[in-house]
C-alpha positions in Angstrom: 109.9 85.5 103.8 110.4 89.3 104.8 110.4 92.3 102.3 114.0 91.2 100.8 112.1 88.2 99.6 109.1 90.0 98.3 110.5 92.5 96.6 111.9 89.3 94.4 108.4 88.4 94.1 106.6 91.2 93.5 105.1 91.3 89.5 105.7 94.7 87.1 103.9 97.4 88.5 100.5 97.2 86.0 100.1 93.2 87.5 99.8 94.9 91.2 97.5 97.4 89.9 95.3 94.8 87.5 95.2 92.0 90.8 94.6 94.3 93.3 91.7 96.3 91.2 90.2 92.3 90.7 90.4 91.4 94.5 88.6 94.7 95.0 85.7 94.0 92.7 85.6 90.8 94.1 85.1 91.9 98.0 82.9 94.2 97.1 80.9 91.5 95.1 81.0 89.3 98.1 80.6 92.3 100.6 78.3 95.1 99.7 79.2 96.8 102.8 82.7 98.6 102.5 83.2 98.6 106.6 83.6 94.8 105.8 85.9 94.2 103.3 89.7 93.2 103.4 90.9 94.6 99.7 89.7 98.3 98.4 91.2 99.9 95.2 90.2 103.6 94.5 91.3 105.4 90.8 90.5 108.3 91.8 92.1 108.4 95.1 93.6 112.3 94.2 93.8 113.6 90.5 96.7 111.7 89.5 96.8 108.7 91.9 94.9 105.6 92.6 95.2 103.8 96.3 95.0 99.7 96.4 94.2 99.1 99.7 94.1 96.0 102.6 92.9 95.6 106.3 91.8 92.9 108.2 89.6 95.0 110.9 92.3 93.7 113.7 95.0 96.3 113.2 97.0 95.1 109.9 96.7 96.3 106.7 98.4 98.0 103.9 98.5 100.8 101.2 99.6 100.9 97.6 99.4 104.1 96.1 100.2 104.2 91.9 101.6 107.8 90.7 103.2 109.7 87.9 106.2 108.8 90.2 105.8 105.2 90.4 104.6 103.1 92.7 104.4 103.4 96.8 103.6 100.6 99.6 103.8 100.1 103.3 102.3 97.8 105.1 101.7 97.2 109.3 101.7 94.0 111.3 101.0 94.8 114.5 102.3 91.8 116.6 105.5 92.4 114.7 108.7 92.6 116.6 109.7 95.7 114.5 106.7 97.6 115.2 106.7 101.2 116.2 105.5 100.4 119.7 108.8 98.2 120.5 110.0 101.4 122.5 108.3 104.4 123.5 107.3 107.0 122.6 107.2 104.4 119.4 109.7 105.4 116.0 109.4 103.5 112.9 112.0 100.4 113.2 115.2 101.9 112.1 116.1 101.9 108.0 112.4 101.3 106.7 112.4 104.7 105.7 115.7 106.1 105.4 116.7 105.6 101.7 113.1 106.5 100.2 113.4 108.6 97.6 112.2 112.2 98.0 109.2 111.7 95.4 107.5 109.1 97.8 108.6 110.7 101.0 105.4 112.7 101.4 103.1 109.5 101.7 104.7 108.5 105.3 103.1 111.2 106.8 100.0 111.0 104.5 97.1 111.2 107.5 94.8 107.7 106.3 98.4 105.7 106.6 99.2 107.4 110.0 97.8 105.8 113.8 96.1 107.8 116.2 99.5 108.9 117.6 100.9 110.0 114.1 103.1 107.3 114.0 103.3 105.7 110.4 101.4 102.0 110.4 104.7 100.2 108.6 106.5 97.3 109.3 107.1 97.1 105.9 107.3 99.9 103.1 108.4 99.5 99.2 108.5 101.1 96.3 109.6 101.6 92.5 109.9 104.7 90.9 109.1 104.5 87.1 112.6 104.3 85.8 113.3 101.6 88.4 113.6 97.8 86.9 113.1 96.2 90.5 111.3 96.7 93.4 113.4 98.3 96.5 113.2 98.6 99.9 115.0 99.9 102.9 118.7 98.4 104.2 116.8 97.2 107.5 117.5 94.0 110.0 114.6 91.8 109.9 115.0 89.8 113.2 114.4 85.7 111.9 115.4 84.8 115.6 111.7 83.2 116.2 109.4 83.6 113.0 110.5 83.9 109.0 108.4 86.4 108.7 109.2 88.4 111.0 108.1 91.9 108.8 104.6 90.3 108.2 105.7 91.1 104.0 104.8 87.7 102.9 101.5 87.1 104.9 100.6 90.8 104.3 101.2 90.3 100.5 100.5 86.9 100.3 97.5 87.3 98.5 98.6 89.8 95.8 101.6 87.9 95.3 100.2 84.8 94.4 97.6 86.2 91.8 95.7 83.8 91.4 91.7 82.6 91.3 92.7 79.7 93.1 94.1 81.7 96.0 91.5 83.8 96.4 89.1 80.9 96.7 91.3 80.1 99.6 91.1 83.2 101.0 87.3 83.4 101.0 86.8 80.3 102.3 89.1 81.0 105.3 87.7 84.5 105.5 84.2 84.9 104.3 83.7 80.8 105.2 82.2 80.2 101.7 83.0 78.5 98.5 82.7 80.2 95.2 83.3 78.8 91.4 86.6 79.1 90.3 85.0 80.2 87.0 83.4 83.2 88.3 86.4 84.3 90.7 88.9 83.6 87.5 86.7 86.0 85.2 87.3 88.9 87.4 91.0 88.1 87.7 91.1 88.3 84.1 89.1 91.8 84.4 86.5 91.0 82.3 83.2 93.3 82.4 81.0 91.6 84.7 77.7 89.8 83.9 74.6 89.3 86.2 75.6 85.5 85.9 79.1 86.3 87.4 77.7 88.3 90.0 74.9 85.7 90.9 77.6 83.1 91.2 79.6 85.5 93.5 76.8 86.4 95.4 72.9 85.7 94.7 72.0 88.4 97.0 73.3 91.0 94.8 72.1 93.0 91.4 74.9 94.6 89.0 73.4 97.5 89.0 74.2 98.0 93.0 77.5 97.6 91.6 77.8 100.6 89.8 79.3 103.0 92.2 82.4 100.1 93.5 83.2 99.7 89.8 83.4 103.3 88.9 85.5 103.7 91.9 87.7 100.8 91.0 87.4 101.6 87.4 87.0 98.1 86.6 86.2 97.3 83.0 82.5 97.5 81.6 
């Protein structure tokens, strides 16, 4: 499944924000240290944007910034075979950029979504301006010659775009190697204010008042 297929997939753009603000509240439920944690969503990321955020601490990740403009994502698999590092000195794989519209332009050379060379970290990049009634992307190639997802789109997304409880039970069993109640996961999907019962079946180690600051920062319901 490359970005042609997730584009399909992708939910309106207030679904993104609502799962990606629940898988945030969740990892920082489970993980009290930010260093540590795959999914991050800040509201106040600038005055009049909020930044959903991944990264798996070995070189993939991705960024969703929500605007007056719309909505903006890239996203970087490292291994791909459409990576910037293909040729040198590495170029962003040819199209991924090209028909962005001008209001969204800006955020590929945004420093935190930049490498140490100043090369943008996309294999993948999306967007929907507010008047749009589908998510776009590029005109690119996506090589299928030896994997189908060749972009990393669907493993990169895979979470977001399943939106459920039940996935992210998967994904913290796989990841955090733990098991949780689907109870307690599903009532932060549904962004309900949390309770020191939700929290304690999350995490027993933790208090909801240490939670303050992550659900300010999220602006998750009280």
């Amino acid at each position: 499944m490359s970005v042609y297929e997730v584009i399909k997939q992708l939910p309106e753009p207030e679904a993104v924000r609502a799962r990606s603000k629940a898988m945030a509240m969740l990892d920082a439920v489970l993980s009290p240290e930010w260093e540590w944690r795959y999914y991050s969503y800040d509201a106040q990321w600038s005055p009049s944007e909020a930044l959903a955020s991944m990264r798996d601490g070995s070189g993939n990740d991705y960024a969703i910034v929500f605007s007056e403009a719309g909505v903006y994502a890239q996203a970087c698999n490292h291994e791909s075979p459409i990576t910037a590092y293909r040729v040198s000195p590495p170029v962003p794989w040819p199209g991924l950029f090209d028909s962005l519209p001008d209001v969204f332009r800006p955020f590929t050379q945004e420093p935190a979504f930049l490498d140490h060379n100043g090369v943008p970290r996309a294999t993948v990049c999306l967007w929907r301006e507010r008047t749009d009634s589908a998510w776009r992307c590029g005109d690119i190639h996506v090589p299928d010659e030896d994997e189908d997802d060749a972009d990393g789109a669907e493993w990169l997304f895979g979470l977001l775009l399943d939106g459920t409880a039940e996935a992210y039970l998967e994904f913290v069993e796989e990841v955090y190697e733990t098991a949780l109640a689907l109870e307690a996961v599903q009532h932060v999907y549904d962004l309900k204010p949390l309770t020191q019962d939700v929290v304690s079946a999350l995490n027993p180690e933790v208090r909801l008042e240490d939670l303050a600051e992550d659900i300010a920062q999220i602006g998750y319901p009280e």
